[in-house]
C-alpha positions as CSV (number, residue, x, y, z in Angstrom):
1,X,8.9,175.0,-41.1
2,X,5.9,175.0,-43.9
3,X,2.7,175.6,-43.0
4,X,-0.1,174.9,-45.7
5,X,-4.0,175.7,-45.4
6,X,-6.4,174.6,-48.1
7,X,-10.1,176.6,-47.9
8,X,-12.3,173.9,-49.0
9,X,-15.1,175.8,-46.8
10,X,-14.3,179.7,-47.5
11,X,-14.4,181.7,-44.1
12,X,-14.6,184.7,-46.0
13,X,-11.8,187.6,-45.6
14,X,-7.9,187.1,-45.4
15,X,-8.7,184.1,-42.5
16,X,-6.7,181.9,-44.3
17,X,-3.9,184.0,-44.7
18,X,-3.9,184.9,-40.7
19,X,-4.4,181.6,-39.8
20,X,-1.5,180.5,-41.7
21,X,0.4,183.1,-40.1
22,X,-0.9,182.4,-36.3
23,X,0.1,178.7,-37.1
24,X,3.4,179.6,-38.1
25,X,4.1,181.6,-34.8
26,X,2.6,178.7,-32.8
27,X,5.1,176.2,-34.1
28,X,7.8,178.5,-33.3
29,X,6.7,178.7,-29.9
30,X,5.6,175.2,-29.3
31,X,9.1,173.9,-31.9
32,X,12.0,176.2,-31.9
33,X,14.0,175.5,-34.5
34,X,12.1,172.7,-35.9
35,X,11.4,171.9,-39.7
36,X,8.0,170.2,-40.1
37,X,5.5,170.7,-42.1
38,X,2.0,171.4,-40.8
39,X,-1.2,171.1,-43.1
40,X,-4.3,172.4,-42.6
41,X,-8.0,172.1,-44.0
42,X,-10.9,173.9,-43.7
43,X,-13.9,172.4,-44.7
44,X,-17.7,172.6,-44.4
45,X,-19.9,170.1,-42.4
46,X,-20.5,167.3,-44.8
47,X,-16.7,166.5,-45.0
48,X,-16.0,167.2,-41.3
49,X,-19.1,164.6,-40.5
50,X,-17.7,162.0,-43.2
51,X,-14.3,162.2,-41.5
52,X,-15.7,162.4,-38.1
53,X,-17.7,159.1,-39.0
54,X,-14.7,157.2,-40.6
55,X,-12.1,157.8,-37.7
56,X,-13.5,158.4,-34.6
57,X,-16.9,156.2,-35.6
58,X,-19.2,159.4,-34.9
59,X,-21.6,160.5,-37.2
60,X,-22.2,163.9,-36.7
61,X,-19.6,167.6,-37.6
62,X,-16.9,168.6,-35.1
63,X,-15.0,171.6,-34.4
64,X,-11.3,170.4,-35.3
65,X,-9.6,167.1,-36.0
66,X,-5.7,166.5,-35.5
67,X,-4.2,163.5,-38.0
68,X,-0.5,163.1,-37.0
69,X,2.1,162.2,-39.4
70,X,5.8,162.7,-37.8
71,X,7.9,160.1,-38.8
72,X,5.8,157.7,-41.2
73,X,4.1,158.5,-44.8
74,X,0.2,157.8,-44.8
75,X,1.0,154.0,-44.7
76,X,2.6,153.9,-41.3
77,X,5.9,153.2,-42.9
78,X,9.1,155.3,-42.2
79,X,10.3,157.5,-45.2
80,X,13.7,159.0,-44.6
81,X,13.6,159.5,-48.5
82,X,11.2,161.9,-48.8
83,X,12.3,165.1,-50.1
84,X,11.5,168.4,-48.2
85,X,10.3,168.6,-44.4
86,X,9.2,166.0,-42.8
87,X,5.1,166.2,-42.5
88,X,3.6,166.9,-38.8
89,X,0.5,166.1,-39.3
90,X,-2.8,167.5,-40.4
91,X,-5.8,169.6,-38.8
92,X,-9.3,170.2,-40.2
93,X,-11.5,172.8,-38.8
94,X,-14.8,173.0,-39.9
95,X,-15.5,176.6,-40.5
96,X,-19.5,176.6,-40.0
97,X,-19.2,174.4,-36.6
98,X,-16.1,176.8,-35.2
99,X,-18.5,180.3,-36.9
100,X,-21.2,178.5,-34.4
101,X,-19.1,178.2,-31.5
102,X,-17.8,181.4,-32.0
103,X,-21.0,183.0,-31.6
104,X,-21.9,180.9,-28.2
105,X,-18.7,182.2,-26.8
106,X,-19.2,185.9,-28.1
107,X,-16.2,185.7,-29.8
108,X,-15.2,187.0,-33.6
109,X,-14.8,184.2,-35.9
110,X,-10.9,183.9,-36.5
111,X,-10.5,184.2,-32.8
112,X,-12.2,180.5,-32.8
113,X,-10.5,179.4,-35.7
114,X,-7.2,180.1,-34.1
115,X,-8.3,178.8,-30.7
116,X,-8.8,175.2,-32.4
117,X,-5.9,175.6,-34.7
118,X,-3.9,175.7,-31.4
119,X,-6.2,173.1,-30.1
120,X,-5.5,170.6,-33.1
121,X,-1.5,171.9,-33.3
122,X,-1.5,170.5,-29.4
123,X,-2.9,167.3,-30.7
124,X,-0.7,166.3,-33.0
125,X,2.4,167.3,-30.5
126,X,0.5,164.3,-28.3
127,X,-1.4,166.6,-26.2
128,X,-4.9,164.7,-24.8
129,X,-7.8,166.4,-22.5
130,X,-8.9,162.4,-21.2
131,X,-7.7,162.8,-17.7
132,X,-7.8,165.3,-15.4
133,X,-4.0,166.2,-15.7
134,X,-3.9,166.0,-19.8
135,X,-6.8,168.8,-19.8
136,X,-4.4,170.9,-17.7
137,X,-1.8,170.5,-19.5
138,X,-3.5,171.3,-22.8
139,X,-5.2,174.4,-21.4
140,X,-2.0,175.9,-19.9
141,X,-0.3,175.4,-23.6
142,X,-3.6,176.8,-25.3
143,X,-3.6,179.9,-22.8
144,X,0.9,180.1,-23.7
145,X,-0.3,180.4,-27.5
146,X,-3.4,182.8,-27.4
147,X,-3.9,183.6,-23.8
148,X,-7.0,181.5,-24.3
149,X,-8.0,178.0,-24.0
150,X,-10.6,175.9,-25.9
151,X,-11.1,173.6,-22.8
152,X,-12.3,176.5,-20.2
């Protein structure tokens, strides 16, 4: 398994570094054995709200955003030719909205960071909080990861 992170929004500190290190643990846990790759960005508000905007139609900064990738290239179509693991998907945090959040919750910064890195991991693995029975579901594999859970 590879995991990447690109700091496009610095959180200051080794975050990246533990992050990349949390995110490699929660693969193992969540995919023994497996050998995706996992990607993932953190940016500032501007580029969260521009993606925000352009996928989900909502102009305004979120926390975290899970693209999934498994099985197709960006174009949908399946590429059994490309070389090295096979991508996951992708998750952007936006460092000043999860720096925000952390500070509501009374929690340190990286502790958020990680809590929606699990969040957008859990995403891209087809996990959904819309119903009643997918926010349980996704709570009980947030509180397996970190012993936490984004959702209560």
């Amino acid at each position: 398994m590879r995991v990447r992170v690109a700091v496009h929004e610095d959180p200051g500190g080794r975050e990246a570094r533990r992050l990349e290190r949390s995110a490699r643990r929660m693969m193992r846990a969540l995919l023994p054995g497996d050998k995706r790759e996992l990607s993932v960005a953190l940016v500032g508000e501007a580029e969260m709200r521009r993606l925000n905007s352009e996928f989900l139609g909502r102009d305004e900064p979120t926390d975290v955003l899970a693209f999934p990738l498994s099985g197709a290239d960006v174009q949908g179509e399946l590429n059994d030719e490309r070389p090295g693991p096979e991508p996951l998907g992708d998750v952007v945090i936006c460092v000043p909205v999860a720096e925000r959040n952390a500070a509501l919750r009374g929690a340190e910064p990286f502790e958020e960071l990680e809590l929606l890195l699990a969040h957008g991991l859990i995403h891209l693995l087809g996990g959904e909080h819309d119903s009643v029975a997918g926010a349980a579901e996704m709570e009980a594999l947030e509180r397996k990861l970190l012993g936490r859970s984004i959702i209560r």
